[in-house]
C-alpha positions as CSV (number, residue, x, y, z in Angstrom):
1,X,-37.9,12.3,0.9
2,X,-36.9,12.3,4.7
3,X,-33.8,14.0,5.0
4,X,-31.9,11.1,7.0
5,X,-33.0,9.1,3.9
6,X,-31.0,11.4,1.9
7,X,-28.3,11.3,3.8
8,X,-27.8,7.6,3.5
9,X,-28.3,7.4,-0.2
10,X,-25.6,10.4,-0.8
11,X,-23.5,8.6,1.4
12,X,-24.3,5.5,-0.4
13,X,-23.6,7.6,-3.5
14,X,-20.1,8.6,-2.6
15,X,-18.7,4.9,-1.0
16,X,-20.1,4.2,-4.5
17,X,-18.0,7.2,-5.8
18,X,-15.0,6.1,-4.1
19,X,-15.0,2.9,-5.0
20,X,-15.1,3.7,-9.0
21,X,-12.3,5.7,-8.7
22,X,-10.4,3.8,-6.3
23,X,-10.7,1.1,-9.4
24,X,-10.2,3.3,-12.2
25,X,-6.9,4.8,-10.0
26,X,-5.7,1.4,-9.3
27,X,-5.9,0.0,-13.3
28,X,-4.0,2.9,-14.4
29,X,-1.8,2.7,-12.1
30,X,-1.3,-0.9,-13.4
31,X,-1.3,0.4,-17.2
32,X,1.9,-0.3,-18.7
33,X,3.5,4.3,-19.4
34,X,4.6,5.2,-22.9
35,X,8.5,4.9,-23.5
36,X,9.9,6.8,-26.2
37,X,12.1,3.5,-26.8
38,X,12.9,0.3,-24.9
39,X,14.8,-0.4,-23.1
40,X,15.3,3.6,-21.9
41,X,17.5,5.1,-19.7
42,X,16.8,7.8,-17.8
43,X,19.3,9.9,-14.8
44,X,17.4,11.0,-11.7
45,X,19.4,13.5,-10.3
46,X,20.9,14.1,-6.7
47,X,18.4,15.7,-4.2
48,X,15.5,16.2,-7.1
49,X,11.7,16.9,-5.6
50,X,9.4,15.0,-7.0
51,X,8.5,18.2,-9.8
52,X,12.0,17.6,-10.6
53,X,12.1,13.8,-11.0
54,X,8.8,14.1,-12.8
55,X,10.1,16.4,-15.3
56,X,13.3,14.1,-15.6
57,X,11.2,11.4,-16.4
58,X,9.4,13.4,-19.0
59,X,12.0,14.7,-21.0
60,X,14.3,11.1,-20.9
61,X,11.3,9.7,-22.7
62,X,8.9,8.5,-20.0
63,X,5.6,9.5,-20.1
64,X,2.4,9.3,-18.0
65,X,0.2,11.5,-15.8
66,X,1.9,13.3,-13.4
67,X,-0.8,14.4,-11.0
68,X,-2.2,10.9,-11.2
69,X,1.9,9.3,-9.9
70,X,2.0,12.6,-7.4
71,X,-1.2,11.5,-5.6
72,X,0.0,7.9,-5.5
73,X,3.6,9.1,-4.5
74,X,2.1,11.0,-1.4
75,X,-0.5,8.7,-0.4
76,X,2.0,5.7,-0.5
77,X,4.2,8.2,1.4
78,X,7.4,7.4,-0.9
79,X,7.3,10.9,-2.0
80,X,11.0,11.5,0.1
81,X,12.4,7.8,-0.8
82,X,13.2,8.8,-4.1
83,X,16.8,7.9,-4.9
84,X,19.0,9.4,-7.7
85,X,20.6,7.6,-10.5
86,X,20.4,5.7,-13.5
87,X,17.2,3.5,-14.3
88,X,16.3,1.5,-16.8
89,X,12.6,0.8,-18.0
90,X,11.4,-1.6,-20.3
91,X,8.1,-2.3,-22.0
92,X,5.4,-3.0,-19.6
93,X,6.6,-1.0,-16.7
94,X,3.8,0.5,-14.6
95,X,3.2,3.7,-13.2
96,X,3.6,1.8,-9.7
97,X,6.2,-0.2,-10.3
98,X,8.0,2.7,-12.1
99,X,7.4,4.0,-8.3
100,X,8.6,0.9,-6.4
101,X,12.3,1.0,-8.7
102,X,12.6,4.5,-8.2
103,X,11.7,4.2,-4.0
104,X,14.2,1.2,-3.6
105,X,17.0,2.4,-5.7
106,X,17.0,0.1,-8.2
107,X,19.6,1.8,-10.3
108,X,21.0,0.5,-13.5
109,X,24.9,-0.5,-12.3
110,X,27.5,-1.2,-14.1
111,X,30.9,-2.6,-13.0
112,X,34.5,-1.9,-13.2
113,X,37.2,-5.3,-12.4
114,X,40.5,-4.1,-10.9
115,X,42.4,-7.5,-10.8
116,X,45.2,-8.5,-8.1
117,X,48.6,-8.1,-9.6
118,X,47.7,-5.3,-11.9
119,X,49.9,-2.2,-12.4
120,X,48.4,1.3,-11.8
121,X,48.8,2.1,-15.3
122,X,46.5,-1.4,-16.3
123,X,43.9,-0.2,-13.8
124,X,43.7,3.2,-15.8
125,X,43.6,2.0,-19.1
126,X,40.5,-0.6,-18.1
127,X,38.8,2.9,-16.4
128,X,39.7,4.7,-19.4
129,X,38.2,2.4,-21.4
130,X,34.7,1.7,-19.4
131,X,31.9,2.9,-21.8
132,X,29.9,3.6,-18.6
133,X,32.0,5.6,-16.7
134,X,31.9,9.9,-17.1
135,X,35.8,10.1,-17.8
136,X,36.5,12.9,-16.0
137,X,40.5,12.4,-15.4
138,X,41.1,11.2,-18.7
139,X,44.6,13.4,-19.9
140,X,45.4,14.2,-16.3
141,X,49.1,13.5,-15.2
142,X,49.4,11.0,-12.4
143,X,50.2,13.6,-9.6
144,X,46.6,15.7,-10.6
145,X,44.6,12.4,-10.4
146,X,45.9,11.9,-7.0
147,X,45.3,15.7,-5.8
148,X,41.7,15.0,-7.1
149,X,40.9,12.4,-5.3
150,X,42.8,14.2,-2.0
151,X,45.4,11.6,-1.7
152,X,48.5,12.8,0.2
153,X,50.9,10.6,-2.1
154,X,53.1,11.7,-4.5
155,X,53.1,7.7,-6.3
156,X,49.8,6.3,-7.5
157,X,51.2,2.6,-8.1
158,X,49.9,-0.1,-5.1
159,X,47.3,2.5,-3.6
160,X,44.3,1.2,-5.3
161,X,42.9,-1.3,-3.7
162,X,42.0,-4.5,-6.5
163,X,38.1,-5.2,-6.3
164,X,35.1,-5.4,-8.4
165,X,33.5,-1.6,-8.2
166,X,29.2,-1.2,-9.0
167,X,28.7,2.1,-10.1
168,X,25.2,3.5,-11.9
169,X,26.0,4.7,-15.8
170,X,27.4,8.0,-16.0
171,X,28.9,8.1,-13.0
172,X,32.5,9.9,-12.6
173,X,35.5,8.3,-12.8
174,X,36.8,10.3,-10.3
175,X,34.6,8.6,-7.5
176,X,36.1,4.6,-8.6
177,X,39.7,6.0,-8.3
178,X,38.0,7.8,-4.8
179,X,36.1,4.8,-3.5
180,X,39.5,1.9,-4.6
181,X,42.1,4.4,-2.8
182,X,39.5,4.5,0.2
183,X,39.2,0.9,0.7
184,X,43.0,0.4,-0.1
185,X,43.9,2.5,2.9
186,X,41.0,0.8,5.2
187,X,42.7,-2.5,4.2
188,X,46.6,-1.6,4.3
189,X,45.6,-0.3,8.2
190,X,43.9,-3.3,8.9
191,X,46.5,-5.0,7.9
192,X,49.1,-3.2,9.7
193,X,47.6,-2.9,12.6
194,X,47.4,-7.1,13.0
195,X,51.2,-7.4,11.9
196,X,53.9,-9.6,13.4
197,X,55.7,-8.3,15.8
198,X,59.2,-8.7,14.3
199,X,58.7,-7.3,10.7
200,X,61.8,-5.9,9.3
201,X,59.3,-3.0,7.5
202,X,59.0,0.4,9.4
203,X,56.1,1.8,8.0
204,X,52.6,0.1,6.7
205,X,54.0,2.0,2.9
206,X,56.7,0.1,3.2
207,X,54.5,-3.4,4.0
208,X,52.2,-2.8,0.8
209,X,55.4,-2.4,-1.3
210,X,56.7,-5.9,0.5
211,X,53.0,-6.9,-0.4
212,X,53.1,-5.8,-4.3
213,X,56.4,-8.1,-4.7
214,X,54.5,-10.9,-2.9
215,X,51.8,-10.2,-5.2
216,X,54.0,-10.2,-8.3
217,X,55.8,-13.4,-7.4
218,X,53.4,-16.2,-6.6
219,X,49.8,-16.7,-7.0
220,X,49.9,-20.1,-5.1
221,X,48.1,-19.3,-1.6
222,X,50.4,-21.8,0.2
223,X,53.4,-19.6,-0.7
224,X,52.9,-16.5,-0.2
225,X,53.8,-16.2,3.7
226,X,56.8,-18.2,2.4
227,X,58.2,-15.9,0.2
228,X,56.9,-13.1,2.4
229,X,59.3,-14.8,5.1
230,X,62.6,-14.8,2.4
231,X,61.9,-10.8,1.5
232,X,62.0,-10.5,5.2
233,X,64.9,-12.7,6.3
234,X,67.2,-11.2,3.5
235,X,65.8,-7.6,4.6
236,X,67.0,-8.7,8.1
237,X,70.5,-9.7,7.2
238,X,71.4,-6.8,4.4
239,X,71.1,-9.3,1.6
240,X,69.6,-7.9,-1.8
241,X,65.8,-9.4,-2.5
242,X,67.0,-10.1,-6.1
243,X,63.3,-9.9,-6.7
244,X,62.7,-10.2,-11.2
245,X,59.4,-8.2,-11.2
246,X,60.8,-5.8,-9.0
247,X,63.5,-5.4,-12.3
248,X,60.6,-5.9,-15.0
249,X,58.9,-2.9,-13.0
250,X,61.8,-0.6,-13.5
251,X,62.6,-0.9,-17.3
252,X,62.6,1.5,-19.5
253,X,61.2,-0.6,-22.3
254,X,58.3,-3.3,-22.3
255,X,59.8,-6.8,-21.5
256,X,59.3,-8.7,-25.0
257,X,61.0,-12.2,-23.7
258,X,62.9,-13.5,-20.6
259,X,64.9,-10.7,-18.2
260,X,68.3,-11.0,-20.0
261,X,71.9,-10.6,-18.1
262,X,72.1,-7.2,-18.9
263,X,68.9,-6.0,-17.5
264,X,70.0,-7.2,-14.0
265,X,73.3,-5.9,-14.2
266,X,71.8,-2.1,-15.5
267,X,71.0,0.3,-12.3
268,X,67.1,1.3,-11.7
269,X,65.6,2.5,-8.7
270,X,63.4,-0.4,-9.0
271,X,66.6,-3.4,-10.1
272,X,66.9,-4.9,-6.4
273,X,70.0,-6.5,-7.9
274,X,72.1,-4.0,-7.6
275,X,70.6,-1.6,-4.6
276,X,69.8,-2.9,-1.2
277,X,66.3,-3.1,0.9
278,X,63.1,-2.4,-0.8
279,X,61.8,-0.4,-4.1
280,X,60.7,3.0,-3.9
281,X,57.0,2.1,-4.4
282,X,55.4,-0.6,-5.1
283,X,54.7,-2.5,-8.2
284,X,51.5,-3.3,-8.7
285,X,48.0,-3.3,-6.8
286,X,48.1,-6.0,-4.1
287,X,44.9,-8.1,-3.1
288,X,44.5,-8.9,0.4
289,X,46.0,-11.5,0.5
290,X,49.3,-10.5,-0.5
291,X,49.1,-7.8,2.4
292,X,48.5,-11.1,5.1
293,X,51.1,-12.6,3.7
294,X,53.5,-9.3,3.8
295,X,52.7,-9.0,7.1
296,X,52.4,-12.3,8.7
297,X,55.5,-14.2,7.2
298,X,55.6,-17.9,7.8
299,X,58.5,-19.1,10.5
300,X,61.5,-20.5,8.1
301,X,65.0,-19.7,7.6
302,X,64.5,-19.9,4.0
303,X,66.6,-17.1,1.8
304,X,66.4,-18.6,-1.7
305,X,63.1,-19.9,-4.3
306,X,63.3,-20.7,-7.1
307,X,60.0,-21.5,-9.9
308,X,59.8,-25.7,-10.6
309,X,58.1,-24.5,-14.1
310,X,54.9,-25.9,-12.8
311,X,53.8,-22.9,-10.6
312,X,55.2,-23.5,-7.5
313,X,58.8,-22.7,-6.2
314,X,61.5,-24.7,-4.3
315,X,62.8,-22.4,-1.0
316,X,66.1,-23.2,0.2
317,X,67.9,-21.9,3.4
318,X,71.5,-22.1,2.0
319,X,73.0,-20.7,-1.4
320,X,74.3,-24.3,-2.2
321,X,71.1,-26.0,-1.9
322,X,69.5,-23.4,-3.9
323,X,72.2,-23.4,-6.6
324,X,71.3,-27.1,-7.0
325,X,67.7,-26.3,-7.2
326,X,68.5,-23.9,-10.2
327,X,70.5,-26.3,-11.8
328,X,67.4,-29.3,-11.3
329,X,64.5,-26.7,-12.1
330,X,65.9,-24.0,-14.5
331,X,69.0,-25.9,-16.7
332,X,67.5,-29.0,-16.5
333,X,70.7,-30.7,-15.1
């Protein structure tokens, strides 16, 4: 046989070669892997090789051939776009698209809802409580969880900013306290930095405590920047902000009814009946919106509101006209 004949039929031979196991390569890696269960969760760790998310993937109960997924790995040129975290596989998944999830980041995530209006100690207890989350500060006093997360402040309450938080299973607590106290600053200086010229706060602390009684006071939209504007007129003038929730905030026992006479009468640090200007800290977490209002109060004269019963209030710019609004709206005379 001529030798240039050879040559073409070896050639012939291996495109033939190729082909077959370019085709067997590409149905397995469209073969569904074995799962020790389903659906399986399995943690890729932070800065793992591809040996080391291989052998992750083996011992959380995911099992092909490895050499086969590190030769399609390299040749796709994904073997660096591995991302760490939680994953979840089902029946059915493919060595490639076990690939593709684990390329893109398609981590299992969970959520954590931190809701407007909610006290520090609310926001714990739905952390605490997450079934997803590694608890990590759970038993730490209130001063540790903030030296953990590197926050300056001595007072957790109003730092954390309210939001719905993604996180993959098994992640820290630590990082949702880390990632709400992040944003909360971002937003209190954006805040502060777009304020009114003539605000009677000195400080953007002392705006997000304005901002938690705002918070406390109305969920109506249209009346926040009002009742910004009467915490900041009677600021102005020396009057007390007489604020309830302020009161509710500072008792030593849980509210079980209405504020009676004697809780308004009884000295707190936190009863703005009976001490001047603001309280020490704020309240509650405040959404953004609350901080707009607290630091773009509407233009009024308005020192008084009252609650209708029907979720908005009645502001009035003179104690007689708000005494008759408590009379019409609260005794029903």
């Amino acid at each position: 046989m001529p030798f240039s004949k050879f040559l073409k039929r070896a050639a012939l031979l291996a495109i033939l070669l190729a082909v077959a196991l370019a085709a067997l390569a590409y149905r397995w890696a469209h073969q569904p892997v074995r799962l020790a269960a389903s659906p399986i969760d399995v943690a890729i760790q932070p800065r793992s090789a591809l040996p080391a998310v291989l052998t992750q993937l083996q011992a959380g109960g995911v099992t092909f051939n490895h050499t086969l997924f590190t030769a399609m790995t390299r040749l796709l040129r994904l073997d660096t776009s591995i991302k760490s975290g939680n994953y979840e596989f089902q029946t059915g998944t493919t060595p490639y698209q076990l690939l593709l999830k684990l390329a893109r980041g398609d981590v299992n995530q969970s959520v954590v809802t931190v809701i407007e209006g909610w006290t520090f100690a609310r926001m714990r207890a739905e952390i605490d409580q997450n079934p997803d989350l590694k608890h990590d500060t759970l038993g730490l006093s209130e001063a540790a969880l903030l030296a953990r997360i590197g926050a300056a402040e001595s007072k957790a309450e109003g730092l954390f900013f309210p939001d719905t938080y993604l996180f993959a299973r098994g992640t820290s607590d630590v990082d949702i306290y880390t990632r709400a106290y992040r944003v909360g600053r971002l937003r209190l200086a954006e805040a502060w930095r777009e304020r009114a010229a003539d605000l009677p706060y000195r400080t953007p602390y002392e705006a997000l405590i304005a901002a938690s009684l705002i918070e406390k006071e109305t969920g109506r939209g249209d009346e926040r920047g009002r009742v910004s504007a009467v915490f900041a007129n009677r600021l102005r003038v020396g009057m007390p902000l007489q604020t309830d929730p302020s009161v509710v905030y500072g008792l030593t026992t849980p509210l079980d009814k209405r504020l009676r006479r004697r809780d308004l009468t009884t000295d707190t640090p936190y009863n703005t009946y009976t001490r001047p200007g603001l309280p020490p800290t704020p309240i509650a977490l405040p959404g953004m919106a609350a901080l707009e209002a607290a630091v773009h109060p509407v233009k009024t004269d308005a020192l008084y509101f009252v609650a209708r019963g029907d979720g908005s209030s009645e502001f009035s710019n003179s104690l007689d006209a708000h005494n008759r609004a408590v009379n019409r709206y609260q005794r029903g005379q």
